[in-house]
N, C-alpha and C positions, 0 to 999 in steps of 0.2 A: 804891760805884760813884760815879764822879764825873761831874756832870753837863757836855756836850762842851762847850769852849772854840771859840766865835765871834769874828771878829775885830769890833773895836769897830765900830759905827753898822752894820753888816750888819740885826740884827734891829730897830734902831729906825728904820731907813729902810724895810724892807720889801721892800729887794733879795731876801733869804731865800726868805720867802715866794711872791715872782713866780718864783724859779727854780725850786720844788717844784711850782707849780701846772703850769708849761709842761710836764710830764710826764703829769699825769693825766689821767681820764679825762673830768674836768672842762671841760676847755680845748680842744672840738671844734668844728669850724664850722659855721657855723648849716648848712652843705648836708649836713653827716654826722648832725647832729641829725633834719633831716627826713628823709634817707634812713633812718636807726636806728628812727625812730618809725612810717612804713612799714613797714617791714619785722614790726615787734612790732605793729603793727595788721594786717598780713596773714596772718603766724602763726598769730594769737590768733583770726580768723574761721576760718580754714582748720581750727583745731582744735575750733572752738565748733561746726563742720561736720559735723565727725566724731562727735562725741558724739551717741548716737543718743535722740529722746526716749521712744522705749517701750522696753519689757523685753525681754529674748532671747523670740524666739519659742516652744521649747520652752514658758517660766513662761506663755506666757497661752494655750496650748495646752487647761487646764483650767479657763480660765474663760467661765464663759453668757455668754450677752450679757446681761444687764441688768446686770453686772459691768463690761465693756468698755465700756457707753457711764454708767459712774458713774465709771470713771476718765479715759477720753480724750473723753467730749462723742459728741454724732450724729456718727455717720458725715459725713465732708463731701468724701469725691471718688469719682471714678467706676471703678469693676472694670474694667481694660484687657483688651479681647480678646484671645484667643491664638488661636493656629491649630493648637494639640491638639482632638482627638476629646473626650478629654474635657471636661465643663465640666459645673462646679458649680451645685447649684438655688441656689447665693443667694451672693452675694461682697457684704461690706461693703467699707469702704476711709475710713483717715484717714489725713491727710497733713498734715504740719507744715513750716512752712519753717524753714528755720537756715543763717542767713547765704546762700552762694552755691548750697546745695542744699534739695532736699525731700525728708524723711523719709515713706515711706510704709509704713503696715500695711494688709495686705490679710487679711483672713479668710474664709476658704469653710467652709461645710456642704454636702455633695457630695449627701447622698439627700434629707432634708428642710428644709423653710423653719425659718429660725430659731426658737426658741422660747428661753422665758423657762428651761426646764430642759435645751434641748440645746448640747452642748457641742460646738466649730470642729474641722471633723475638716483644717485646714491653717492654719496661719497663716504667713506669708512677712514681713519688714521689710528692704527694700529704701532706699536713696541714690539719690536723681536727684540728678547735677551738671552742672547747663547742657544739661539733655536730654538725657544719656546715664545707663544707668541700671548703677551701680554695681554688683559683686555682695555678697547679705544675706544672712542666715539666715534658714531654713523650717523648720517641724516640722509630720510629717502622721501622724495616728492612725491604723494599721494594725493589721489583721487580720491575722495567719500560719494557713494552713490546713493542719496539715499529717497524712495520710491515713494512717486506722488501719489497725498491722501485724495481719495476723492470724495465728492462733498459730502456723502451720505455716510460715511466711515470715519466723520467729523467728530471729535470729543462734544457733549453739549456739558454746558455748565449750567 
């Protein structure tokens, strides 16, 4: 293969090289650079948002609390009222900020006060952004009751 034939003083003047750069993506102006750089700074929070810093709620479903506060620290916000009937004897709550939102985990035990061997019968992981609160994953330990047949109320086949 033969290497292409330039006409003379083209590559030693550097005419060449200016006409390839004027193409690339090199040779943008300073207001497309700031705009570009925005933009990948806006993205990259927006994403760094999203990523949530605790586990699916199911995985910390089975763990005590002396577990929860050796991976996430004391508790550090406060259990938001609801206006259900029900309500938990004990809500912890951590909350983390990341970039434009805050992460929050909330965990309740519903009949007794926490203990070092009882395990969160709800754990919720919720998104506040800018005061609206996102929707998250919950997982809640249930019981199914379900009421013995007795023999004569038996299906026959």
């Amino acid at each position: 293969m033969q290497a292409p034939c330039y006409p003379s003083g083209i590559l030693a003047t550097g005419r060449f090289w200016k006409r390839k750069m004027r193409y690339s993506a090199v040779a943008m102006s300073p207001r497309a650079w700031v705009i570009t750089g925005f933009a990948l700074l806006l993205g990259s929070v927006v994403i760094w948002t999203l990523i949530p810093p605790f586990p699916p709620s199911l995985l910390l479903l089975e763990e005590p609390l002396p577990s929860l506060t050796t991976k996430f620290g004391p508790p550090n916000g406060i259990a938001p009222t609801t206006a259900v009937l029900w309500h938990p004897a004990r809500s912890l709550v951590w909350e983390k900020s990341r970039g434009i939102g805050v992460w929050i985990l909330q965990v309740d035990w519903d009949k007794t006060l926490p203990t070092a061997a009882a395990l969160p019968d709800s754990v919720s992981r919720t998104l506040r952004v800018l005061g609206l609160l996102l929707p998250g994953d919950a997982a809640v330990r249930a019981t199914v009751r379900v009421p013995a047949r007795r023999p004569d109320q038996q299906a026959r086949h």
